[in-house]
N, CA, C and O atoms as a GROMACS GRO file, in nm:
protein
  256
    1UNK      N    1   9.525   7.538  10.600
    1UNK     CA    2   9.605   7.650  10.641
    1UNK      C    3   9.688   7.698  10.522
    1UNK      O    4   9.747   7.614  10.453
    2UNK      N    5   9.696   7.836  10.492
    2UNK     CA    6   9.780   7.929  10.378
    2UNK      C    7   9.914   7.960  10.414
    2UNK      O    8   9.940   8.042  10.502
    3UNK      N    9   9.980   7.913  10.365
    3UNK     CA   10  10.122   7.987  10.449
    3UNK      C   11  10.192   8.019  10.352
    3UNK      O   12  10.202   7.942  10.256
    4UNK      N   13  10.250   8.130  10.356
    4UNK     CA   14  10.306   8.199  10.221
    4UNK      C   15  10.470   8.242  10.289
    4UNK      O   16  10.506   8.261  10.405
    5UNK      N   17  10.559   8.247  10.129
    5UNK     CA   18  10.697   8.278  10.139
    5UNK      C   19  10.703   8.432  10.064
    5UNK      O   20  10.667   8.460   9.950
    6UNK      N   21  10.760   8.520  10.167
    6UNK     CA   22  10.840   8.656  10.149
    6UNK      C   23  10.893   8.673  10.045
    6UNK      O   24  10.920   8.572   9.980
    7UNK      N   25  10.921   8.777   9.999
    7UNK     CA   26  11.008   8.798   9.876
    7UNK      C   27  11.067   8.960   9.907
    7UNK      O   28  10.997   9.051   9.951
    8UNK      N   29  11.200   8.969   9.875
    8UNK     CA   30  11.206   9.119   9.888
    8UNK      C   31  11.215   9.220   9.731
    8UNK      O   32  11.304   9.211   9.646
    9UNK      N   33  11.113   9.297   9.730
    9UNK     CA   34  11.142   9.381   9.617
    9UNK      C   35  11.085   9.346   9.500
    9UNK      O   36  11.048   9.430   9.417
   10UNK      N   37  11.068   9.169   9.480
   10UNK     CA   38  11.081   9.129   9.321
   10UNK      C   39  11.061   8.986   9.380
   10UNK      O   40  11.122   8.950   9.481
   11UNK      N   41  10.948   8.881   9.295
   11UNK     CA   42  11.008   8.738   9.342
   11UNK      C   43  11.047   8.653   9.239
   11UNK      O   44  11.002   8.612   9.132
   12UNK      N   45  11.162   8.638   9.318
   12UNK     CA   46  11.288   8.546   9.269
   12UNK      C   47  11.342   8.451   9.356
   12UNK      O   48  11.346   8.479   9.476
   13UNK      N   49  11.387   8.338   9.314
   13UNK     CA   50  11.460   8.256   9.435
   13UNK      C   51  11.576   8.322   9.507
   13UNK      O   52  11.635   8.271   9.602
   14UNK      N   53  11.605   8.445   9.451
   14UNK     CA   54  11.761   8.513   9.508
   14UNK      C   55  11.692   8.604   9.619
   14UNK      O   56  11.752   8.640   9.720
   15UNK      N   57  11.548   8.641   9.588
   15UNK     CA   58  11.512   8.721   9.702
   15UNK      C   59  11.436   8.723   9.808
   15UNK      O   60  11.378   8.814   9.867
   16UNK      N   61  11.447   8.552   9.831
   16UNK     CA   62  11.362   8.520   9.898
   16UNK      C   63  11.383   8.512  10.044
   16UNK      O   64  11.432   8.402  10.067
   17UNK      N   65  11.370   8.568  10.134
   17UNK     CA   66  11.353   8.604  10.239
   17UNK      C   67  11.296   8.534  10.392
   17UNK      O   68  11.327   8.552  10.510
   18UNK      N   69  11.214   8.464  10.333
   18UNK     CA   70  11.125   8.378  10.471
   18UNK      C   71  10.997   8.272  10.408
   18UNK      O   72  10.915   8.298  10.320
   19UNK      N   73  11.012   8.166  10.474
   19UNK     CA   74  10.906   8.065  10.402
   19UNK      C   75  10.788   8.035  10.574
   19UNK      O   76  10.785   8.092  10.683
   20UNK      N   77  10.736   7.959  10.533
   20UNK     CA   78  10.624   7.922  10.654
   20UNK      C   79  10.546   8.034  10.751
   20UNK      O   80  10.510   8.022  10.868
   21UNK      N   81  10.532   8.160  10.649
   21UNK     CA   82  10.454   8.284  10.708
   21UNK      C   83  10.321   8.248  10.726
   21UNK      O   84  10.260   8.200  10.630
   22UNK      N   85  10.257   8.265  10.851
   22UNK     CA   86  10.089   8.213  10.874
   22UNK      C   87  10.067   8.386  10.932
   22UNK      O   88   9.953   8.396  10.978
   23UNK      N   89  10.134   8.502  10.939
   23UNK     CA   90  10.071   8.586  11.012
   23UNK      C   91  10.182   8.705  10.958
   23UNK      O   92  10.304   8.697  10.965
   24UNK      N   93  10.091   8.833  10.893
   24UNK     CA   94  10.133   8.959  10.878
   24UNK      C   95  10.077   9.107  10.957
   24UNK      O   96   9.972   9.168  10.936
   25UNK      N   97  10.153   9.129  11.022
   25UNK     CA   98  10.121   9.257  11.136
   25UNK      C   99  10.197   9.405  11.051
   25UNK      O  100  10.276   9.398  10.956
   26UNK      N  101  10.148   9.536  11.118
   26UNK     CA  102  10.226   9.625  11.072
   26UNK      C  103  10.262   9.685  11.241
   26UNK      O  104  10.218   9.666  11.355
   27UNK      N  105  10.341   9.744  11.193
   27UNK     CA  106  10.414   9.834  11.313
   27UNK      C  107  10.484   9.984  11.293
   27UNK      O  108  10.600   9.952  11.318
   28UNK      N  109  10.486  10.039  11.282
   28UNK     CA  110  10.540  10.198  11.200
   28UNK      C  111  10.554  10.188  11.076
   28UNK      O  112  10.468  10.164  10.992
   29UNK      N  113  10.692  10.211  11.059
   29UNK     CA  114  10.751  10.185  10.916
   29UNK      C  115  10.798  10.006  10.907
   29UNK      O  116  10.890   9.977  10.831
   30UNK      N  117  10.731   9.898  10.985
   30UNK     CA  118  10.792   9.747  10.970
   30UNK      C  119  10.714   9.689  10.936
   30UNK      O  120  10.600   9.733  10.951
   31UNK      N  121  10.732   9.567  10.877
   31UNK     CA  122  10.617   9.442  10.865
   31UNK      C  123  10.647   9.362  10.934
   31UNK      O  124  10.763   9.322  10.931
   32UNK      N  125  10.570   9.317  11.009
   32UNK     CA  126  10.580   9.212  11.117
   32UNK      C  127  10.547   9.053  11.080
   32UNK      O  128  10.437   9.009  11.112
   33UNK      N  129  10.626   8.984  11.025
   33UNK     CA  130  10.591   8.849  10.980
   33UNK      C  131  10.644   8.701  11.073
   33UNK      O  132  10.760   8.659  11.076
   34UNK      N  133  10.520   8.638  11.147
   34UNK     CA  134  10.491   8.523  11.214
   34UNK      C  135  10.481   8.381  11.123
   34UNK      O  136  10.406   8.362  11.028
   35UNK      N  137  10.539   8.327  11.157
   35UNK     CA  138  10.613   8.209  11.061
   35UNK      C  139  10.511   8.103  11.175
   35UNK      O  140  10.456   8.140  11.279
   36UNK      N  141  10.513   7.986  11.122
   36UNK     CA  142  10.472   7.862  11.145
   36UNK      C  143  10.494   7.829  11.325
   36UNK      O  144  10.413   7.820  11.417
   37UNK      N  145  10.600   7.821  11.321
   37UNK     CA  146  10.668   7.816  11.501
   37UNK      C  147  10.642   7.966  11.532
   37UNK      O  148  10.744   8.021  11.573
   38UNK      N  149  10.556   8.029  11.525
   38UNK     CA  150  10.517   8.182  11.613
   38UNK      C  151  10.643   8.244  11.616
   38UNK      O  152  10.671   8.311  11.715
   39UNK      N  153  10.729   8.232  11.515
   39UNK     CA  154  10.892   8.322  11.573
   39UNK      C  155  10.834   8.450  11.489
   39UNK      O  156  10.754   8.435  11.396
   40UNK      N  157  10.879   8.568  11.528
   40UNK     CA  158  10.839   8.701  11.427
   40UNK      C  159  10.983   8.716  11.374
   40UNK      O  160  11.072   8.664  11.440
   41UNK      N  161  11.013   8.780  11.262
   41UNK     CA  162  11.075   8.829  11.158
   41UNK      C  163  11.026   8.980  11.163
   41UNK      O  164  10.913   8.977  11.114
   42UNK      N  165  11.055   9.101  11.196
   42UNK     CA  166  11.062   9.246  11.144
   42UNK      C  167  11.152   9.263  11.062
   42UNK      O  168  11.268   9.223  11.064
   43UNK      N  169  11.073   9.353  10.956
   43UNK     CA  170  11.159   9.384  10.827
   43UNK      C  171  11.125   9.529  10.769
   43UNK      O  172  11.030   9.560  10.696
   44UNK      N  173  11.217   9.604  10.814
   44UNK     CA  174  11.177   9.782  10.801
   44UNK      C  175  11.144   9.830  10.658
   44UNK      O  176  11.244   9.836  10.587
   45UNK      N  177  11.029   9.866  10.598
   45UNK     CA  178  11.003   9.834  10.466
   45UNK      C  179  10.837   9.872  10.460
   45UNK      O  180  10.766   9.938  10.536
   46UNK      N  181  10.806   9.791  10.320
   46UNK     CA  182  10.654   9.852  10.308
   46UNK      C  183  10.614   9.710  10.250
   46UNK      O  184  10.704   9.650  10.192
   47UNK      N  185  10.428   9.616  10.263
   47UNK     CA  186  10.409   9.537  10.160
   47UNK      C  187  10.355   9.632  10.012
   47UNK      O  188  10.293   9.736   9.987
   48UNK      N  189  10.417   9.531   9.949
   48UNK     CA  190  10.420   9.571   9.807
   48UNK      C  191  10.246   9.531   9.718
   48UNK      O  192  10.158   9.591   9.655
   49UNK      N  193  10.287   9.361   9.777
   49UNK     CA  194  10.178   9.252   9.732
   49UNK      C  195  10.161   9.174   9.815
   49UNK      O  196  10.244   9.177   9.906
   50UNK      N  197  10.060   9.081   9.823
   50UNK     CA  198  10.016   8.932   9.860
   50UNK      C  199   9.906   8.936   9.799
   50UNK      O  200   9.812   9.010   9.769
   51UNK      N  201   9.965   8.781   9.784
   51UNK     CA  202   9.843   8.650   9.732
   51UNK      C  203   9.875   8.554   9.801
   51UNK      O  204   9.978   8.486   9.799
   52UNK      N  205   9.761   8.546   9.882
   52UNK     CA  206   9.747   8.455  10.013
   52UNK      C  207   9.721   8.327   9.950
   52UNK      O  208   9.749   8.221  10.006
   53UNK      N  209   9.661   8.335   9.818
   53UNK     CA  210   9.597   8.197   9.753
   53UNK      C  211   9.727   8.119   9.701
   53UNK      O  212   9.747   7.998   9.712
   54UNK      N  213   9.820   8.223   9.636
   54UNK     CA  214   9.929   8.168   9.561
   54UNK      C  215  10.001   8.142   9.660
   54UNK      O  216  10.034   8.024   9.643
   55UNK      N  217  10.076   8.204   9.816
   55UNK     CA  218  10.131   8.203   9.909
   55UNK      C  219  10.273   8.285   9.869
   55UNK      O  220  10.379   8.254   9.923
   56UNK      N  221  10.264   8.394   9.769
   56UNK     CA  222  10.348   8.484   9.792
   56UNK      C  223  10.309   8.592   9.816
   56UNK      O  224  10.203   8.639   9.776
   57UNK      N  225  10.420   8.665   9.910
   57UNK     CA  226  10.446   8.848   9.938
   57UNK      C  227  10.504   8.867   9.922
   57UNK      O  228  10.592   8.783   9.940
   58UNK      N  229  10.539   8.982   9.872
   58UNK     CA  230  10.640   9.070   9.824
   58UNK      C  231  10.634   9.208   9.941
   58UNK      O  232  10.532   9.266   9.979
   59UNK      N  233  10.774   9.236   9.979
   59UNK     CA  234  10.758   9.367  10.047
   59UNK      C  235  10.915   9.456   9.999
   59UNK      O  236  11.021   9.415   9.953
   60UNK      N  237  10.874   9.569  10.030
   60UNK     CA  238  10.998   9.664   9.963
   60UNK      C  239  11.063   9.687  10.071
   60UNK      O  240  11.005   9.750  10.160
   61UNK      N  241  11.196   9.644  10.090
   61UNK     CA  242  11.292   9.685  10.229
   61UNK      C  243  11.344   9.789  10.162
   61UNK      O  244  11.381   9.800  10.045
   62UNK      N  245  11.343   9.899  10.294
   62UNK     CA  246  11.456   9.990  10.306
   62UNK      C  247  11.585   9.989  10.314
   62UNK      O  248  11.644  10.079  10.253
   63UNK      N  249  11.653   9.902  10.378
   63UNK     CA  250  11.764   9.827  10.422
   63UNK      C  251  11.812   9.741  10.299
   63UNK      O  252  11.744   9.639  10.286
   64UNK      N  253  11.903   9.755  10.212
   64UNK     CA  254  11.921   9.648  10.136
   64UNK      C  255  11.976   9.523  10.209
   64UNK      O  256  11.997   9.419  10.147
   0.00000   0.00000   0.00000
C-alpha cells in the first residue's frame, strides 16, 4: 500500500499538511483527501503534483 503526505504550495516540513493519504477525490474547486482511518480532509485549492511512488503531493490552497 502507497500512502503519501500533503504539502501545501511547496514541500517543506513547514508545509506539511496531512500524512497517511491512501485516497484523492476532486469536488469543485476542493481536493478531497482520505487518510488511512477513511477520515476526509477538504482543502479548497488545486493539485499541483503527485508522486504516488515517492508518496508526496503538493496542492495549491486558496485559503492561506
Amino acid at each position: 500500500m502507497c500512502l503519501s503526505k500533503v504539502y501545501a504550495n511547496k514541500e517543506s516540513s513547514d508545509t506539511l499538511l496531512l500524512t497517511n493519504i491512501q485516497r484523492i477525490n476532486f469536488d469543485g474547486g476542493a481536493v478531497i483527501f482520505t487518510d488511512l482511518l477513511e477520515r476526509e480532509t477538504r482543502i479548497e485549492g488545486r493539485l499541483l503534483s503527485a508522486d504516488l511512488v515517492g508518496g508526496k503531493v503538493i496542492v495549491e490552497t486558496t485559503n492561506p
